[in-house]
C-alpha beads as a LAMMPS data file, in Angstrom:
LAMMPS data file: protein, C-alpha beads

265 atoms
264 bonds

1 atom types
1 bond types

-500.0 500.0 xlo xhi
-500.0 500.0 ylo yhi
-500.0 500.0 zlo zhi

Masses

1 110.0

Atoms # bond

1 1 1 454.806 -438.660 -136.559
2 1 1 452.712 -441.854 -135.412
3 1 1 449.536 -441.223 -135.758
4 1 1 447.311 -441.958 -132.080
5 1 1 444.237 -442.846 -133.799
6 1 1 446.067 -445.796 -136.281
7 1 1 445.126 -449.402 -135.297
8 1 1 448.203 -450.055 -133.388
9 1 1 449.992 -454.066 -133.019
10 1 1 448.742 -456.624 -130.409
11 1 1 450.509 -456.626 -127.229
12 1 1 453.866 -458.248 -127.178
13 1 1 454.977 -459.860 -123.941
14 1 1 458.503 -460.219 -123.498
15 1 1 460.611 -462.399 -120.889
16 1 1 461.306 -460.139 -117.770
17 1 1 464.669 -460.602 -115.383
18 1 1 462.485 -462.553 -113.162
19 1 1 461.125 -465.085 -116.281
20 1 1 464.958 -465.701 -117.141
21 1 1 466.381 -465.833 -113.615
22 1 1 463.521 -468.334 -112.227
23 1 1 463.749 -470.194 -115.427
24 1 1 467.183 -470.819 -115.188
25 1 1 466.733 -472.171 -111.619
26 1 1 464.091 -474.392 -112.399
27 1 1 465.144 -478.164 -113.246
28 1 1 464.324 -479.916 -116.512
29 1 1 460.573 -481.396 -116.230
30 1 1 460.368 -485.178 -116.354
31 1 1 458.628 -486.597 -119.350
32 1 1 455.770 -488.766 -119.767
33 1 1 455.244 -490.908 -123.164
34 1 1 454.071 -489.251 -125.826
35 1 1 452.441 -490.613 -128.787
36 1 1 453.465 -490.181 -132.078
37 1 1 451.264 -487.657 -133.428
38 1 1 448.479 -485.582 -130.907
39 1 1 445.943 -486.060 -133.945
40 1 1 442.625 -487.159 -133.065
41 1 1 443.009 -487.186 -129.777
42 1 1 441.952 -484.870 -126.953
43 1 1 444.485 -483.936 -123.869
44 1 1 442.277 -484.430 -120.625
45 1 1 443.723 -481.654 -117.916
46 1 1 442.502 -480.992 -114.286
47 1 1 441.112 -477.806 -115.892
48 1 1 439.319 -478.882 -118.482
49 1 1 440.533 -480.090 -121.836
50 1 1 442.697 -478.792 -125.405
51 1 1 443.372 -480.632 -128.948
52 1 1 445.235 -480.531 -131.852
53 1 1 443.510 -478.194 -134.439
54 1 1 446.213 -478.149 -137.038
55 1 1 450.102 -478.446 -137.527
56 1 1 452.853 -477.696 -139.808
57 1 1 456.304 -477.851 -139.432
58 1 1 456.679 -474.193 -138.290
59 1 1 453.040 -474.109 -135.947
60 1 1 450.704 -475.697 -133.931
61 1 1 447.348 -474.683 -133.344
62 1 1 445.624 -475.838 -130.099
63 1 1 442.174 -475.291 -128.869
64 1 1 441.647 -475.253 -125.443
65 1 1 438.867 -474.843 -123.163
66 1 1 439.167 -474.035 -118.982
67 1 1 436.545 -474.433 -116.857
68 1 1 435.408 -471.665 -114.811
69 1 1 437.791 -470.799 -112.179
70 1 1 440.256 -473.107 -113.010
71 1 1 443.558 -472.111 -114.614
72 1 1 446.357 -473.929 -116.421
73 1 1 449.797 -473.505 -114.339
74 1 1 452.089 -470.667 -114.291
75 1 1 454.623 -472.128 -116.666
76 1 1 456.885 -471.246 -119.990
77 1 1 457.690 -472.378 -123.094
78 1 1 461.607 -471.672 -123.139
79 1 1 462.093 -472.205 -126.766
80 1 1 458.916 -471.151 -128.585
81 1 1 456.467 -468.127 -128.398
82 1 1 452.755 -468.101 -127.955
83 1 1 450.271 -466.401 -129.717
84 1 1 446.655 -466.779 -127.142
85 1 1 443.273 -465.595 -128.625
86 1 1 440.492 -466.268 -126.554
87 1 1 437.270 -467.755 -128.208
88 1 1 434.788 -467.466 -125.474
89 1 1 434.441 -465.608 -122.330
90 1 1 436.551 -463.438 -120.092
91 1 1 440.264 -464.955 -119.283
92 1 1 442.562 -463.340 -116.800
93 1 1 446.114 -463.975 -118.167
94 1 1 448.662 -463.367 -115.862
95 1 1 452.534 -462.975 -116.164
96 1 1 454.855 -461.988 -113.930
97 1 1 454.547 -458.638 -113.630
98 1 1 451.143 -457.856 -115.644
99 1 1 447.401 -458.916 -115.156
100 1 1 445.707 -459.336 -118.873
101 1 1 441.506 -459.472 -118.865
102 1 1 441.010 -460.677 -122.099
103 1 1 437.224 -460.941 -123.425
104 1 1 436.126 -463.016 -126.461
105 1 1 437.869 -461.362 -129.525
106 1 1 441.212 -460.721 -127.698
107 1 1 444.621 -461.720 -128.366
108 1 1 448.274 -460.782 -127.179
109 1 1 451.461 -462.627 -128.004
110 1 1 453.731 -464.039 -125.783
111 1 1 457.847 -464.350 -126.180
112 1 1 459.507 -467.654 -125.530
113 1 1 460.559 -467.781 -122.210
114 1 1 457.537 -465.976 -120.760
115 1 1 456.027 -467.209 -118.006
116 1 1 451.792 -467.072 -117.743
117 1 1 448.899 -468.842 -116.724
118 1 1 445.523 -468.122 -117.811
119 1 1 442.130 -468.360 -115.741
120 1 1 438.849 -468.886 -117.127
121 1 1 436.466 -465.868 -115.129
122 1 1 433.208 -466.973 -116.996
123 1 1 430.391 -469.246 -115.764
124 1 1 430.564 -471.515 -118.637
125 1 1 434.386 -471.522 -118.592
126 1 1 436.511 -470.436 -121.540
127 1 1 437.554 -471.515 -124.819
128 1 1 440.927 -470.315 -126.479
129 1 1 443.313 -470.549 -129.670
130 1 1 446.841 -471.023 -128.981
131 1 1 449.082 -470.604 -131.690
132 1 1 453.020 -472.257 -130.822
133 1 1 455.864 -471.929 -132.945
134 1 1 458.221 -474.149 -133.027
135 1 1 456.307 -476.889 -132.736
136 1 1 457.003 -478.784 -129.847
137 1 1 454.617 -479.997 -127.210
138 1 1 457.807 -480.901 -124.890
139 1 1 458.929 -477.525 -124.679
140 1 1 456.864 -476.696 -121.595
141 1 1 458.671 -475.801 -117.940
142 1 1 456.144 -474.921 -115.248
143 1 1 457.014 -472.909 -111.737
144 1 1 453.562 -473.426 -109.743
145 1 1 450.192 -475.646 -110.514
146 1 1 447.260 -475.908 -108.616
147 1 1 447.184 -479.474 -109.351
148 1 1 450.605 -480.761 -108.262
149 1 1 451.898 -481.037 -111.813
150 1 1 454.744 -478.478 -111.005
151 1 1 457.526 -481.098 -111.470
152 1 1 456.189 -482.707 -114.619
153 1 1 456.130 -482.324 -118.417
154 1 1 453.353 -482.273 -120.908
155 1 1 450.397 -484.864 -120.293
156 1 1 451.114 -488.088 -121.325
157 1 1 449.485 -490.802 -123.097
158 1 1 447.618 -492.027 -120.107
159 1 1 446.062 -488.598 -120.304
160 1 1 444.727 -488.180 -123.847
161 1 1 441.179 -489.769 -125.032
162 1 1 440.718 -491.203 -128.644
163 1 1 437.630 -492.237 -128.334
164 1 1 433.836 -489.795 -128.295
165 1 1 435.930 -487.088 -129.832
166 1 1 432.361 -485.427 -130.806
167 1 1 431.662 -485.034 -126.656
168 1 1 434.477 -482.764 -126.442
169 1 1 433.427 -480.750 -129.630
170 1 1 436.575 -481.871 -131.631
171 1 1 437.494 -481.054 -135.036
172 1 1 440.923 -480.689 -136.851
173 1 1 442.345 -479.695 -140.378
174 1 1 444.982 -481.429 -142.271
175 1 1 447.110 -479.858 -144.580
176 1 1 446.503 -480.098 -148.384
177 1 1 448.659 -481.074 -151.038
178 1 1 450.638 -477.356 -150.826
179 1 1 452.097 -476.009 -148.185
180 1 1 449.421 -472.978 -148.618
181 1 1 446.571 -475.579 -148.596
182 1 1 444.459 -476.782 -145.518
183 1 1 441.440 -479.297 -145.950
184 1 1 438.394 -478.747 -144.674
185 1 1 437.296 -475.040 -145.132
186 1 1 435.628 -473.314 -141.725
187 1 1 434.863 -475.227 -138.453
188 1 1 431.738 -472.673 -136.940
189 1 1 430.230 -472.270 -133.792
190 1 1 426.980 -470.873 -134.642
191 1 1 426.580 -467.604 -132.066
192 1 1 430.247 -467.706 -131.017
193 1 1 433.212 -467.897 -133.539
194 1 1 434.367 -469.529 -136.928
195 1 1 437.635 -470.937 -137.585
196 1 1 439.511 -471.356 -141.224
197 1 1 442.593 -470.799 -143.484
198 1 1 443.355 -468.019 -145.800
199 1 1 446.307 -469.493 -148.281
200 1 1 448.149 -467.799 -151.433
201 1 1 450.979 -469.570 -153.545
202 1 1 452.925 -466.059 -154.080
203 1 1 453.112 -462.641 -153.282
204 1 1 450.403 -461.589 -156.840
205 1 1 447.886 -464.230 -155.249
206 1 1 448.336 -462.416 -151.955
207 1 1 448.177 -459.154 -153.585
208 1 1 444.531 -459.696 -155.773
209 1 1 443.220 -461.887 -152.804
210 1 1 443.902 -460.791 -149.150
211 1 1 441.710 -458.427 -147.746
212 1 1 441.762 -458.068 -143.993
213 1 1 438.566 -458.012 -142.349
214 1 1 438.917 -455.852 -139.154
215 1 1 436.936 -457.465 -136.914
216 1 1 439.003 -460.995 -137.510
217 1 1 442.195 -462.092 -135.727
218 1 1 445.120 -463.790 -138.299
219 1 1 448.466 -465.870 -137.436
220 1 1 450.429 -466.672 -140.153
221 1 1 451.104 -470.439 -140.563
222 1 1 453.504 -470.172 -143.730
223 1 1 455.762 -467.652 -145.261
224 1 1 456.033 -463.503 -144.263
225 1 1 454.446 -460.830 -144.559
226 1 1 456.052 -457.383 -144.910
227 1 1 455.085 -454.039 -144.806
228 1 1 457.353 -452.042 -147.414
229 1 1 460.517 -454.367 -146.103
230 1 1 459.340 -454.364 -142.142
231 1 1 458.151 -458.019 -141.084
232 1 1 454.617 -457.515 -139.885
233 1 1 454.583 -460.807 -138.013
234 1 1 456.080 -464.235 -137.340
235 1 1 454.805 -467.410 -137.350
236 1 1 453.116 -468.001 -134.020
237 1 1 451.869 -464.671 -133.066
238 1 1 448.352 -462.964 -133.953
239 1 1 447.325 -459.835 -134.857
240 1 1 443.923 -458.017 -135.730
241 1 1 442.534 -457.802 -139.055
242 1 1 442.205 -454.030 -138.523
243 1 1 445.965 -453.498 -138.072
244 1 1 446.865 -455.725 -140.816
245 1 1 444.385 -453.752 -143.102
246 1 1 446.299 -450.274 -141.937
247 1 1 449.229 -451.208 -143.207
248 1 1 449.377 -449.970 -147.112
249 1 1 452.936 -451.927 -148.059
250 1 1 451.354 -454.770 -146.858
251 1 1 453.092 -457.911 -148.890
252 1 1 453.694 -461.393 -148.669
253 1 1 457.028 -462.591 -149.684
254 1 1 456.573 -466.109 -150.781
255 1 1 453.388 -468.577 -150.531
256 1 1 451.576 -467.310 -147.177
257 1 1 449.003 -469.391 -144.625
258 1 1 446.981 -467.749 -142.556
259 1 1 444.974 -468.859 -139.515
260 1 1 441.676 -466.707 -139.195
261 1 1 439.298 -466.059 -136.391
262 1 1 436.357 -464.433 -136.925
263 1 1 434.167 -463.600 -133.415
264 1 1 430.166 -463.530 -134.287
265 1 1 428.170 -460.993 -131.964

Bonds

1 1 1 2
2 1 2 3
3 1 3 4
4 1 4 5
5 1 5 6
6 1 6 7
7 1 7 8
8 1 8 9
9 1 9 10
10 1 10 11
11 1 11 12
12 1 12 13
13 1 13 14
14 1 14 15
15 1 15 16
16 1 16 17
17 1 17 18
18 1 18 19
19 1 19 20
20 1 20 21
21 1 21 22
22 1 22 23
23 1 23 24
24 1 24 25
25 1 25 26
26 1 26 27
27 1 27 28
28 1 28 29
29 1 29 30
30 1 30 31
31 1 31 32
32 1 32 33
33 1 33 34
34 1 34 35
35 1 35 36
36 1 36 37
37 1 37 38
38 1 38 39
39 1 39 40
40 1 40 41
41 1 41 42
42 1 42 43
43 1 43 44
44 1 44 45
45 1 45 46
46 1 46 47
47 1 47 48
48 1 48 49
49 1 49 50
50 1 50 51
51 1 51 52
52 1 52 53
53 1 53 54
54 1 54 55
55 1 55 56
56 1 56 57
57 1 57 58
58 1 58 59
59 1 59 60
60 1 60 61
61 1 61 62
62 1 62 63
63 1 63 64
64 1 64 65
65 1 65 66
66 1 66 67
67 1 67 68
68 1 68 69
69 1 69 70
70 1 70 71
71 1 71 72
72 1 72 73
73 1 73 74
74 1 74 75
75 1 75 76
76 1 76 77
77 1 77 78
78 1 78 79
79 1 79 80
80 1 80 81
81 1 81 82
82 1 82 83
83 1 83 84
84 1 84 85
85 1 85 86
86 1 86 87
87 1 87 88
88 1 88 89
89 1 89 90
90 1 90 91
91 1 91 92
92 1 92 93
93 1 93 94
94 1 94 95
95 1 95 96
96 1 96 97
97 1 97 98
98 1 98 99
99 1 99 100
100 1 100 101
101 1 101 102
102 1 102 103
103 1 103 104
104 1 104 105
105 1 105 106
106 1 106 107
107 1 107 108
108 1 108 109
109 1 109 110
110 1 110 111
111 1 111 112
112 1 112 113
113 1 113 114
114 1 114 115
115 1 115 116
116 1 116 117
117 1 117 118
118 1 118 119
119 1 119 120
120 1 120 121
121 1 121 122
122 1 122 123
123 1 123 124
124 1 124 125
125 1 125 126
126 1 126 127
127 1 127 128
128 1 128 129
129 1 129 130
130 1 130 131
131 1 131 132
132 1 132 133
133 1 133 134
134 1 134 135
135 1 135 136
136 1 136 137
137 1 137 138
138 1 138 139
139 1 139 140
140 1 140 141
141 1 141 142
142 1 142 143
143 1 143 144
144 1 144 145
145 1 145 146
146 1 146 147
147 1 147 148
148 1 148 149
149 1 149 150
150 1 150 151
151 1 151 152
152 1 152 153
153 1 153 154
154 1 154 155
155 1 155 156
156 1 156 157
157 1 157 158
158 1 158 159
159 1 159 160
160 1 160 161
161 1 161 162
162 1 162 163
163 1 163 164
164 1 164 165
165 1 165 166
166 1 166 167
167 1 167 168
168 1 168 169
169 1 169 170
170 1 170 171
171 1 171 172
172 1 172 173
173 1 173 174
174 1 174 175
175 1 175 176
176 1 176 177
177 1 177 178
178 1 178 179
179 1 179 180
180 1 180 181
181 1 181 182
182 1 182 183
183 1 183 184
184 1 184 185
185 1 185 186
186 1 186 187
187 1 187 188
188 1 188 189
189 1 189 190
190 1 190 191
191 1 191 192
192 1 192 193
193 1 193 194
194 1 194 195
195 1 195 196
196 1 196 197
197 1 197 198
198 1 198 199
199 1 199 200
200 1 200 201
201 1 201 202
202 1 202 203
203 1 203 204
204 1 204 205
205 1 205 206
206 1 206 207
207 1 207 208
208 1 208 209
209 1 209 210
210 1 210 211
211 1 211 212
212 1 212 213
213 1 213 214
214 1 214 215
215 1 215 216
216 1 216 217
217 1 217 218
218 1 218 219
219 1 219 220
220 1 220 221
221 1 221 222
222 1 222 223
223 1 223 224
224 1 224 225
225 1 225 226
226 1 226 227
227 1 227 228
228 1 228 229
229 1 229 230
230 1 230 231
231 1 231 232
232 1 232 233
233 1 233 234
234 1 234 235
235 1 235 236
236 1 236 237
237 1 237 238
238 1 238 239
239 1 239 240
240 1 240 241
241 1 241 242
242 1 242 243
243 1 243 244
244 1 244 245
245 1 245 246
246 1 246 247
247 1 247 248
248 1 248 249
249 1 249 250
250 1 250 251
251 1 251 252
252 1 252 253
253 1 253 254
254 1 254 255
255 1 255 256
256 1 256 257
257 1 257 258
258 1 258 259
259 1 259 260
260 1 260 261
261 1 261 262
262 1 262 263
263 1 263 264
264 1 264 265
């Protein structure tokens, strides 16, 4: 019998009728040039601006932040799921059939083929984590935008800034020499949040050195992790710290990466 008081998963989102019938009637986006790598750059929107924090071949992390009452479009990503946390502020993320407040400190995951659009509700706007797996920045369809971007892909070239990064608050980590390596240790925002890399070459190193801290928020980057022989979570998705530290089969099978937020009060 479940237990009612057990830290429970973060809310899944999955594609309703209405996501896969208006996505189907929807026409392919057309595409602007893109560069050949979205490092070091920053990705000017009508609603404020997002960056490249890190990649791999099975994620992309992206911070974002939204100015206050602006939103990004209703739109999907038809072949890759979304994990959002937000950083700062209140967020209203909407979906088709559900409204989601989300303060600083909350997550939920989205399904490919879900379509959303988050608001920033806060005076000083909002910043967010997203977390996309596959990674593909062309895998974006949107239904409605506020900004007449509707028919169009992802930003182009003639969009994204190179130059006084620092203005913008940029910062990005490259991988290390392993797949379970990142460079650079924690990027912090004194008051507000701290954001680093929790990596293990095996299931033993995973065993003596992972210990959830349930106030944090993970995404795994690299490998699985199981509980017993249940996956826990796939690349691309978050979950709390206090749900992962609930779990006593809790096991990596393989070198793991792990994304970690950690929310100062």
């Amino acid at each position: 019998m479940l237990n009612p008081a057990a830290p429970r998963p973060l809310k899944r989102i999955t594609p309703s009728e209405k996501d896969v019938r208006i996505l189907r009637e929807l026409r392919a986006p057309e595409q602007a040039e893109q560069p050949g790598d979205y490092r070091d750059k920053v990705v000017v929107k009508p609603w404020g601006y997002e960056f490249l924090v890190f990649e791999n071949p099975l994620v992309a992390v992206w911070f974002l932040h939204i100015r206050k009452d602006h939103s990004t479009s209703m739109h999907c990503h038809p072949r890759k799921r979304t994990g959002l946390a937000v950083l700062t502020g209140k967020a209203l993320c909407n979906t088709f059939h559900q409204r989601n407040f989300l303060s600083a400190g909350d997550a939920l995951n989205l399904d490919a083929g879900t379509f959303h659009g988050t608001k920033a509700m806060s005076l000083d706007g909002i910043c967010l984590l997203e977390v996309e797996s596959p990674n593909n920045k062309a895998d974006l369809v949107r239904m409605e935008d506020s900004y007449g971007r509707q028919a169009g892909g992802y930003e182009g070239v003639a969009q994204m800034r190179a130059a006084n990064l620092e203005s913008y608050r940029h910062f990005y980590f490259r991988p290390g020499d392993r797949p379970w390596q990142v460079e650079g240790g924690a990027r912090t925002f004194p008051g507000a949040f701290s954001i680093g890399f929790e990596g293990f070459d095996g299931p033993q190193a995973f065993a003596r050195g992972f210990r959830p801290e349930p106030g944090a928020l993970y995404s795994l980057c690299l490998g699985s992790l199981l509980d017993g022989t249940a996956p826990v979570a796939r690349p691309g998705e978050v979950e709390r710290g206090s749900f992962l530290a609930g779990l006593p089969g809790l096991a990596a099978d393989g070198p793991v990466l792990l994304l970690k937020i950690r929310l100062f009060d």
